[in-house]
C-alpha positions, 0 to 999 in steps of 0.5 A, spaced: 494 508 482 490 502 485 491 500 492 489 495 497 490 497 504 489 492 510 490 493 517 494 488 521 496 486 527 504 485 524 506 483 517 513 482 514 516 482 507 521 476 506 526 476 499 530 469 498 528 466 506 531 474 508 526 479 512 526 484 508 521 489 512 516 487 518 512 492 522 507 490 528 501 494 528 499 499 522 497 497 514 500 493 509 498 497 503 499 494 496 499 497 491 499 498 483 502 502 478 498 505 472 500 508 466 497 514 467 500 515 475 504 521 477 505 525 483 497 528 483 495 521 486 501 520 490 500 527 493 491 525 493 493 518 496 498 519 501 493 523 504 488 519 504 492 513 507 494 517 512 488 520 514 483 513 514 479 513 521 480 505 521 483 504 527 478 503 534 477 509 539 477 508 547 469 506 544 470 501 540 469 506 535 474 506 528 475 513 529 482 514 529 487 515 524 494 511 523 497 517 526 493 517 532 494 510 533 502 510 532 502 504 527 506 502 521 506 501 514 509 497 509 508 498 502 509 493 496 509 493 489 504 490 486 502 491 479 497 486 478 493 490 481 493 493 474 490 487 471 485 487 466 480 481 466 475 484 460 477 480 455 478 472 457 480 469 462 488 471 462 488 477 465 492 482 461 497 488 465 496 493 458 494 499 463 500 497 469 506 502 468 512 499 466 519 499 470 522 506 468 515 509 470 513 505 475 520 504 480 521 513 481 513 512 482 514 507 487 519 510 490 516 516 491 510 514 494 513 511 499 518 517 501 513 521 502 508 516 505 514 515 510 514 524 511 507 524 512 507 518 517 514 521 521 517 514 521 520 510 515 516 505 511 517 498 510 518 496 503 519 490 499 523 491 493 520 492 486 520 486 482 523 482 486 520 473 488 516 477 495 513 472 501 508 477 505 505 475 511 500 478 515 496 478 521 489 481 518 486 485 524 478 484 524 479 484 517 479 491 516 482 491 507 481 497 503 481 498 496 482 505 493 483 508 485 486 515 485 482 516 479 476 513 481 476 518 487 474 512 491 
């Protein structure tokens, strides 16, 4: 699994002019699928997400975690974070999942981010024509790789 976390001010989530999901301050996390993910880098990533020290503490310092600051999240599927760029410039989607793996994983991940975080995550929805929105919060976006550890 790849994911680009980005702490934001607010974000919304909008389907066919329809909010879908919107949040104020916490994370808007995208993230890819590959076919090689399982429960592994879901159980690896929900903690490490939950548990990055990114927010300011009284000193200004990122110190604390999204738990401590009482943020939000919303999740969006994007499997073009797969994309493999090593051949031409048409990227290639051969190492994203496909629906059948990728939508149970999806949904997975943001159960079991929503329990770790004691309050429902926003979503997108899989597949879906998605408009997101966000207010970048320093900017502060990370990119981590469950199989990379990093």
């Amino acid at each position: 699994m790849k994911v680009v976390i980005q702490r934001v001010n607010h974000a919304s989530v909008t389907i066919d002019g329809n909010i879908k999901s919107s949040i104020k301050k916490g994370f808007l996390i995208l993230l890819g699928i590959g076919c090689e993910d399982g429960q592994e880098d879901i159980d690896w990533l929900v903690k490490k997400t939950i548990n990055l020290r990114v927010f300011d503490d009284e000193n200004g310092i990122m110190n604390r975690s999204i738990l401590d600051d009482g943020g939000d999240i919303i999740v969006v599927s994007q499997f073009t974070l797969m994309a493999s760029t090593k051949k031409g410039n048409r990227p290639s989607w051969i190492h994203a999942a496909p629906h059948e793996i990728s939508v149970p994983l999806y949904e997975k991940f943001c159960n079991d981010l929503s329990t770790a975080l004691g309050k429902p995550v926003g979503t997108g929805e899989f597949g879906a024509d998605m408009k997101v929105e966000l207010l970048n919060d320093g900017p502060v976006t990370i990119c981590i790789d469950t199989k990379h550890k990093e």
